[in-house]
N, C-alpha and C positions, 0 to 999 in steps of 0.2 A: 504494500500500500504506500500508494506515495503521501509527502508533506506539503498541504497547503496552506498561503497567507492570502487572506482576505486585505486588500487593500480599504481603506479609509473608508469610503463611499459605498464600498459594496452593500447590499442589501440583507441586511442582520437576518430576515425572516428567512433567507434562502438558506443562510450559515445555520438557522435553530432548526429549520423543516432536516436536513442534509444528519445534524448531530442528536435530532430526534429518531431518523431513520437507520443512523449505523455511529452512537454514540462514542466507536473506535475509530472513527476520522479523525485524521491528525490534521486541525483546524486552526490554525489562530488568526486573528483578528491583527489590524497593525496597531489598533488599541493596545491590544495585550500585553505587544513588546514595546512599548515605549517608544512607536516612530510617531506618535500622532500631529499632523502638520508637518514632516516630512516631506522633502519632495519627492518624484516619482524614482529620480537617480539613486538616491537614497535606500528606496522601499526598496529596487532591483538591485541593489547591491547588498543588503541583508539577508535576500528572499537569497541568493546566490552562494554568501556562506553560508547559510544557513539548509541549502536545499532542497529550499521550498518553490511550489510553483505558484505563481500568483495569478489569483481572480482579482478581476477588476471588472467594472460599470465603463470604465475610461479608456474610448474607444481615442480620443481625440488626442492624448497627451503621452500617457502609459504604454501604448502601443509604441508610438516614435520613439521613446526610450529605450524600451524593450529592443528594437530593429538596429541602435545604436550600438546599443552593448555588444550584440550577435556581429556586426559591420570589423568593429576594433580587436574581436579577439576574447572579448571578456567569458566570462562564464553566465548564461542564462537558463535556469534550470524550468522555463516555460514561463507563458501567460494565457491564461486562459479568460480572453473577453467576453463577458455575458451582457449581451442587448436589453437593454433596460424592458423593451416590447418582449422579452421570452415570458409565459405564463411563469411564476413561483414555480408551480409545481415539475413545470417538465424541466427547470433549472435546477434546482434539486436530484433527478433522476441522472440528468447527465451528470453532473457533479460528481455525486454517488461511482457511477460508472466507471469514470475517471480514476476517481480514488481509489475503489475497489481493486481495478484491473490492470491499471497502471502498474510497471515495473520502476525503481528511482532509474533517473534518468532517461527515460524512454523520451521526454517533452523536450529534453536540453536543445537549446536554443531553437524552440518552434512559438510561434504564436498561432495561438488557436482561437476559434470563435462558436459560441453556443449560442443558438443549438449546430448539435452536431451536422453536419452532411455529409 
């Protein structure tokens, strides 16, 4: 199973439906760890010692960072963007999926976008 960070924004009820549904998801918030008002550079360089793969809402900003890091060489252990228009619920399920099935590293340096296709 792999290790996710919820970025800032993301949507708390997706994070409580996901740890209601398989309470062994390795989930944290960027609340948790002390990035909160962090910038994006910041979060992707945490999430990368640390890694974790990052969900974000922030299709506009987090992603071009994300795409930086991969460019230069750095370490990006994934970002996974979820469309603020995905239902809760089928964000949740992929998330799950993710988590569940994912091997560590399997996402390094990809950007992905949910829902799946």
């Amino acid at each position: 199973m792999i290790k996710l960070l919820a970025d800032e924004n993301f949507n708390n009820h997706i994070i409580r439906g996901v740890l209601r549904q398989n309470p062994n998801v390795d989930i944290l918030r960027v609340q948790d760890v002390d990035l909160s008002g962090a910038d994006d550079p910041t979060v992707l360089a945490w999430a990368a010692q640390q890694g974790r793969v990052v969900l974000t809402n922030d299709v506009a900003t987090m992603v071009r960072f994300a795409y930086e890091r991969i460019q230069v060489g750095l370490s990006m252990p994934g970002v996974f963007e979820v469309s603020r228009r995905v239902p809760i619920g089928l964000a949740i399920e992929e998330i799950l999926l993710i988590a569940e099935c994912s091997l560590e590293g399997e996402w390094e340096g990809q950007v992905r976008f949910i829902p799946l296709k």
